[in-house]
C-alpha positions as CSV (number, residue, x, y, z in Angstrom):
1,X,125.5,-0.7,226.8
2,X,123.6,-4.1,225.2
3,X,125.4,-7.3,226.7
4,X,125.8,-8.3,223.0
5,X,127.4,-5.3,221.7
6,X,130.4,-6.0,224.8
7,X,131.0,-9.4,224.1
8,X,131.1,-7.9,220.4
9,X,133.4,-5.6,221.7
10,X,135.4,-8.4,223.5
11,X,135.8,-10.8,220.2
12,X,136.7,-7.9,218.3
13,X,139.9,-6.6,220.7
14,X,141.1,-10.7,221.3
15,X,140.9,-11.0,217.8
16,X,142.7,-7.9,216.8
17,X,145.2,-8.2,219.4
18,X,145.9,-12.2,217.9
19,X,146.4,-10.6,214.8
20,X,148.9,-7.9,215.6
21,X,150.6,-10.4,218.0
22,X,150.8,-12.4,215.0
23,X,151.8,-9.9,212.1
24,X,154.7,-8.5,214.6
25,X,156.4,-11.6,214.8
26,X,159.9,-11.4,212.6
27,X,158.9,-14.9,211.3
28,X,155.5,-14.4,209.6
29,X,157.8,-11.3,208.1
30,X,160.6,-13.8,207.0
31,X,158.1,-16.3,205.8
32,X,156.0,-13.5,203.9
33,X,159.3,-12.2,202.0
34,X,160.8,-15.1,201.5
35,X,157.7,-17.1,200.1
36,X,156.8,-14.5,197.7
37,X,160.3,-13.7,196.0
38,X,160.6,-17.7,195.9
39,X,157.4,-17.3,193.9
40,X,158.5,-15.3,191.6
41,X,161.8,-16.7,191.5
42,X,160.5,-19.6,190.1
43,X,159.0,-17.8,187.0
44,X,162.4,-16.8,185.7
45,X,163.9,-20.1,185.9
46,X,164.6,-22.3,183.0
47,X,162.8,-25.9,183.1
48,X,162.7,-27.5,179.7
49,X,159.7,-29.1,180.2
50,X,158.9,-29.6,176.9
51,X,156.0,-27.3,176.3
52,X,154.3,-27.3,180.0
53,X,157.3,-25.0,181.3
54,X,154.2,-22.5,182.2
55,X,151.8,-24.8,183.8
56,X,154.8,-25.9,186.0
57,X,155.2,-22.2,187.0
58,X,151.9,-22.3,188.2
59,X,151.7,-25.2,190.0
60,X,154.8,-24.5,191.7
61,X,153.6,-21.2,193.2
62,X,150.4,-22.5,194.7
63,X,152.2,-25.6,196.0
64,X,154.3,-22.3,198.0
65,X,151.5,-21.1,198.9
66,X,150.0,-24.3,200.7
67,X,153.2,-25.2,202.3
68,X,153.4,-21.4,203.5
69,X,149.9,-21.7,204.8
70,X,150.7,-24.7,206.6
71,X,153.7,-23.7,208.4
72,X,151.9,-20.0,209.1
73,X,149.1,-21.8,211.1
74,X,151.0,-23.7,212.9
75,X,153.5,-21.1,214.0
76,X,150.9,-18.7,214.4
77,X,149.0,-20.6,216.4
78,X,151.6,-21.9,218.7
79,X,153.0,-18.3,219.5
80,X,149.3,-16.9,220.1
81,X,147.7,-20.0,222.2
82,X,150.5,-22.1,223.5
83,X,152.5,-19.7,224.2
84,X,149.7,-17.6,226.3
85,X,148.9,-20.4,228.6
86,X,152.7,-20.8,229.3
87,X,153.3,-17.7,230.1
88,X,150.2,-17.5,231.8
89,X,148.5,-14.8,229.6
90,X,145.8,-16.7,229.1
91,X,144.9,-16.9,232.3
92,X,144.7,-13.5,233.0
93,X,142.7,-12.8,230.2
94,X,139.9,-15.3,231.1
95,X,140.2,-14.1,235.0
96,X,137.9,-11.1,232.9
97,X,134.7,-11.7,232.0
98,X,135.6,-13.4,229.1
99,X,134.6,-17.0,228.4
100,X,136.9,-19.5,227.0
101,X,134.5,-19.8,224.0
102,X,135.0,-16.5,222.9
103,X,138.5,-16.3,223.4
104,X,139.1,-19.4,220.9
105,X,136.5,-17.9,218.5
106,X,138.7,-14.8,218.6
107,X,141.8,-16.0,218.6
108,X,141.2,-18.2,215.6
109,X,139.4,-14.9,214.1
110,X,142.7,-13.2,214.4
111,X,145.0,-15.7,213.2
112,X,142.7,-16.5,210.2
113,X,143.1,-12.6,209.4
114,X,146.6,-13.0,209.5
115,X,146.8,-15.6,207.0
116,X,144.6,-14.3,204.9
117,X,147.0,-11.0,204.4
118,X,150.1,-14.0,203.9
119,X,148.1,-15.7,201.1
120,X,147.2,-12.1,199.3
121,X,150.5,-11.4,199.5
122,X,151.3,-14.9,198.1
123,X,148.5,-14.1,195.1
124,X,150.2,-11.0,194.0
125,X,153.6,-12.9,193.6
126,X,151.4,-16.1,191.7
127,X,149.8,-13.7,189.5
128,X,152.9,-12.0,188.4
129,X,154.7,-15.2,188.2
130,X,152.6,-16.7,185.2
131,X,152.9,-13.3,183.8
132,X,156.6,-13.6,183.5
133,X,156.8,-17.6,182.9
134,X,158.0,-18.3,179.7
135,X,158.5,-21.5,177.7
136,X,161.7,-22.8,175.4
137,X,161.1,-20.2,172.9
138,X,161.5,-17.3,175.6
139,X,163.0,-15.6,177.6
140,X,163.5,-14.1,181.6
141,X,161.5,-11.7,182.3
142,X,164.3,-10.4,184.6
143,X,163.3,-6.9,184.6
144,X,159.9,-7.7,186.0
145,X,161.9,-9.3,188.6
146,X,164.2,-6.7,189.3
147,X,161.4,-4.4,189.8
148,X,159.3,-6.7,192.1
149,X,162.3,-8.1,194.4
150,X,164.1,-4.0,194.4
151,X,161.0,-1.9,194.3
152,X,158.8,-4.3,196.4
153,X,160.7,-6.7,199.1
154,X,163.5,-4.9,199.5
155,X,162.3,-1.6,199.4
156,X,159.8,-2.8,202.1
157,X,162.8,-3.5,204.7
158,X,164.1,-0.2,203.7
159,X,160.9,1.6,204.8
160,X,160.4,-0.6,207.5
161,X,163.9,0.6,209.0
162,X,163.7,4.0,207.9
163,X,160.3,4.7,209.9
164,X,161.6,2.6,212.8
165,X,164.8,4.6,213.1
166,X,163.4,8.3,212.7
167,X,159.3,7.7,213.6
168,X,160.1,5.2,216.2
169,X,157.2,2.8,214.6
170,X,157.6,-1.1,215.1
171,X,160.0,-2.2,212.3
172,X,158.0,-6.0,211.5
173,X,154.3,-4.9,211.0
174,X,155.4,-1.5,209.1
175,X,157.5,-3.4,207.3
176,X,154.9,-5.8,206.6
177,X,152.2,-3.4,205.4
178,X,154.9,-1.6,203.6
179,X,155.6,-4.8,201.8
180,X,152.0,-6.0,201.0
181,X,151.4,-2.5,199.6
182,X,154.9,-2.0,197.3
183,X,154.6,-5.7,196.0
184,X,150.5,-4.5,195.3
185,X,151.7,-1.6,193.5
186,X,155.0,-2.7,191.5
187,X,153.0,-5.6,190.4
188,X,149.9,-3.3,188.6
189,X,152.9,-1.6,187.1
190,X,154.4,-4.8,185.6
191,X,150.8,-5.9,184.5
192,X,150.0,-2.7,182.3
193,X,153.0,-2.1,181.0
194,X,154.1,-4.0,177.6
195,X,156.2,-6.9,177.5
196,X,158.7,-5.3,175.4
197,X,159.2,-2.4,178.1
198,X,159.7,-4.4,180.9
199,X,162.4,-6.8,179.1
200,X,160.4,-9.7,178.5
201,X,159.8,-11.4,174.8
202,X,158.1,-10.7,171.9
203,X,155.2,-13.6,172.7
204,X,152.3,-12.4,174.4
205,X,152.7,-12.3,178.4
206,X,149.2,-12.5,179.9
207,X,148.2,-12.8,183.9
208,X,146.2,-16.1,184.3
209,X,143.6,-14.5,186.7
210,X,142.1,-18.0,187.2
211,X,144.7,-18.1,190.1
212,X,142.5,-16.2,192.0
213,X,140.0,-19.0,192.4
214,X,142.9,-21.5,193.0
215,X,144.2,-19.2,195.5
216,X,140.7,-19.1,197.1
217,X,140.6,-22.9,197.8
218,X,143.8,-22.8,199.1
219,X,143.0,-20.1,201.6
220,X,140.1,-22.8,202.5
221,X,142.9,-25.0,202.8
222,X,144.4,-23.1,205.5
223,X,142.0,-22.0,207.5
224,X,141.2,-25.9,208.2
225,X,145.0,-25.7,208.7
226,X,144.2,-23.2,211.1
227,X,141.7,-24.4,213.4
228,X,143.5,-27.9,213.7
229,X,146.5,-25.9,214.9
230,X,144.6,-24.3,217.4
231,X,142.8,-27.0,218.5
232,X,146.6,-28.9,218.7
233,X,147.8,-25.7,220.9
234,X,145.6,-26.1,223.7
235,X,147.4,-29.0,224.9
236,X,150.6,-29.2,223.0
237,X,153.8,-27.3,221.8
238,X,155.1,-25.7,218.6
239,X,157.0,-29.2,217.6
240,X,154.5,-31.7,218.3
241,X,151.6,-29.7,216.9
242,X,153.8,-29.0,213.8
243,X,154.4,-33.3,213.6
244,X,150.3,-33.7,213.7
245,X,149.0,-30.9,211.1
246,X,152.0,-32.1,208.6
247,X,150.8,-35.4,209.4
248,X,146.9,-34.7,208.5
249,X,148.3,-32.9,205.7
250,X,150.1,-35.8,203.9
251,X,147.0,-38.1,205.2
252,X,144.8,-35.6,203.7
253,X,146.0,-35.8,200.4
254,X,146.2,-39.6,199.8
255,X,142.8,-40.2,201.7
256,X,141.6,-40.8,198.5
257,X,144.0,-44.0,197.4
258,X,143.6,-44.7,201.4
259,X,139.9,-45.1,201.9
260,X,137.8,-44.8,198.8
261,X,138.0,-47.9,198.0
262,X,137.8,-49.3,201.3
263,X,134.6,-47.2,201.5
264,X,133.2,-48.4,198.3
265,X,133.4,-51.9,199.7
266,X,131.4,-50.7,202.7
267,X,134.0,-50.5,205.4
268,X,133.0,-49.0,208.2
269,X,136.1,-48.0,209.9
270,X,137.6,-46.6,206.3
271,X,134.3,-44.3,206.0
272,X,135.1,-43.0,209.5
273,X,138.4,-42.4,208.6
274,X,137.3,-40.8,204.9
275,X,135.0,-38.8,207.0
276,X,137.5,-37.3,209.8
277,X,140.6,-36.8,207.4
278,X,140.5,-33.3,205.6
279,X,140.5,-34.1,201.5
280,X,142.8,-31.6,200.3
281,X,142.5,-32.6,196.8
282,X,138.9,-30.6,197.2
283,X,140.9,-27.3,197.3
284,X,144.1,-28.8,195.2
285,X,142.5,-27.7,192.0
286,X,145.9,-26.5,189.9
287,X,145.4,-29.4,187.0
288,X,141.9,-27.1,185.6
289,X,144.0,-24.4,184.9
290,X,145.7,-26.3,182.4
291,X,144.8,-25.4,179.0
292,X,141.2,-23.5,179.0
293,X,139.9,-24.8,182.1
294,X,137.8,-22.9,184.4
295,X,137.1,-23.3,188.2
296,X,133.4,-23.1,188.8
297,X,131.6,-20.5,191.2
298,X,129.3,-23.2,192.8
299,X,132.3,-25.3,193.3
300,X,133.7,-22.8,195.7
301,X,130.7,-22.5,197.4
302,X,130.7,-26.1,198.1
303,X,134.1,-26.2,199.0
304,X,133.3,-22.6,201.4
305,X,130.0,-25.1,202.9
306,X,132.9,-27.9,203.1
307,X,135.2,-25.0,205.1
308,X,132.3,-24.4,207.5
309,X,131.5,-27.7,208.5
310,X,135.2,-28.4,208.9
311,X,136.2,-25.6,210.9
312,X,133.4,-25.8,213.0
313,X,133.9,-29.5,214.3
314,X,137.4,-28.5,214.8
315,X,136.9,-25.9,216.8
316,X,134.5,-27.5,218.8
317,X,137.1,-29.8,219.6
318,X,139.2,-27.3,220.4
319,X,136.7,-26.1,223.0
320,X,136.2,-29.1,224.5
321,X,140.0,-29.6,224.6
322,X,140.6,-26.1,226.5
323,X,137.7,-26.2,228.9
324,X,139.5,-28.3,231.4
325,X,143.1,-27.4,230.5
326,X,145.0,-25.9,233.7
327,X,146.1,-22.6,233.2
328,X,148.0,-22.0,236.2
């Protein structure tokens, strides 16, 4: 066997193994559940907001789906890295011909697919959501939400426990699988069926698919969320790592009325601080979607080139962070 396909081999189990450690824990299941039925929740509320009632809808489920993201990497990360190297799994792991490199690399690999499957699952509820929004001359969709919450999130636990109980199978990833599938499948129902049949108005009810593309960016988003998490695990604890990436968050998303100005002027120490400080307002694009706005391919390239240079400084911080850590 080639050196390279073993290491290849190695990434490949540390990463899969992060992402089932993740996916098995009961609160990426809570926060899954109770993210997406808020989601959708919010589409059959009333708001009276005088014609943007819609646009509100929308903007309110990505802003779930951010917050989600955030609080997913962090306790994701924290239960697959700080959590190893106190309980001393880490150590065994790297007492194998594994390097600390590659065990980052795949750990972050892992918890990045994990995510990924909490925002998909968040997409499907944002998509079904501005199909059911309605404005002051509508009305709940509440059969769409009947369908969704019964025939999706609960009948997710109720697989989950039925195949635990009689097939012995772990109850939080089945139940997770079960859950991204049935939420998948009752929403393609709700989308090609008529409004009339599934209790909605007369006015035309239309999925704004342009979410996808916002959804993308905020994916982006959290990845970044990701690796500064991880980085943040390899010397500290859930709490504290929590208190930083909220931190960078919030910084992140006035760095703009911070430092452009500052930076305009020619400050040094405010372009250092533009520089460092993640702009999330590159991946906060939910204003184009107003009217018939559009989010551009080549912009998400350039904010996928911005993802890669991000992650990559961060994680090479992250190394340099964990190569001298005590593990014992």
């Amino acid at each position: 066997m080639f050196p390279g396909s073993f290491g290849l081999r190695q990434f490949g189990t540390i990463a899969y193994n992060a992402f089932m450690e993740v996916a098995q824990q009961p609160v990426y299941l809570l926060l899954m559940a109770a993210s997406c039925f808020f989601c959708v929740f919010l589409s059959v509320v009333p708001y009276f907001g005088f014609g943007d009632d819609i646009q509100m809808v929308k903007t309110s489920t990505l802003a779930v789906m951010l917050v989600t993201g955030l609080f997913g990497a962090v306790l994701c990360a924290s239960s697959s890295v700080a959590r190893e190297i106190r309980t001393g799994t880490a150590l065994a792991v790297l007492s194998k011909p594994v390097g600390r490199a590659r065990f980052l690399l795949g750990k972050y690999a892992g918890l990045s697919g994990a995510l990924a499957l909490l925002v998909y699952a968040n997409l499907v509820a944002c998509l079904l959501a501005s199909r059911m929004a309605y404005d002051a001359y509508g009305s709940a969709d509440t059969s769409s939400f009947g369908v969704y919450s019964l025939g999706g999130l609960l009948a997710a636990f109720v697989v989950g426990g039925f195949l635990n109980y009689f097939l012995q199978l772990r109850f939080v990833i089945t139940t997770v699988i079960a859950m991204v599938i049935l939420t998948t499948a009752m929403s393609v129902i709700i989308f090609v069926s008529e409004p009339a049949t599934t209790g909605a108005s007369a006015d035309p009810r239309v999925v704004d698919w342009r979410l996808i593309s916002a959804s993308v960016l905020i994916l982006f988003a959290v990845l970044i969320l990701t690796a500064l998490a991880l980085a943040c695990s390899t010397r500290l604890e859930l709490l504290p790592t929590l208190a930083i990436c909220s931190g960078v968050l919030f910084l992140g998303l006035m760095s703009d009325w911070l430092y452009l100005q500052r930076v305009e002027e020619g400050s040094w120490w405010a372009s250092i601080l533009y520089t460092v400080t993640p702009n999330w307002q590159n991946f906060w694009l939910a204003d184009v979607l107003e009217g018939e706005g559009v989010i551009p391919t080549r912009y998400i390239g350039q904010a996928f080139g911005y993802l890669v240079g991000y992650v990559g400084a961060t994680l090479s911080v992250a190394l340099w962070l964990f190569e001298d850590r005590e593990l014992t």
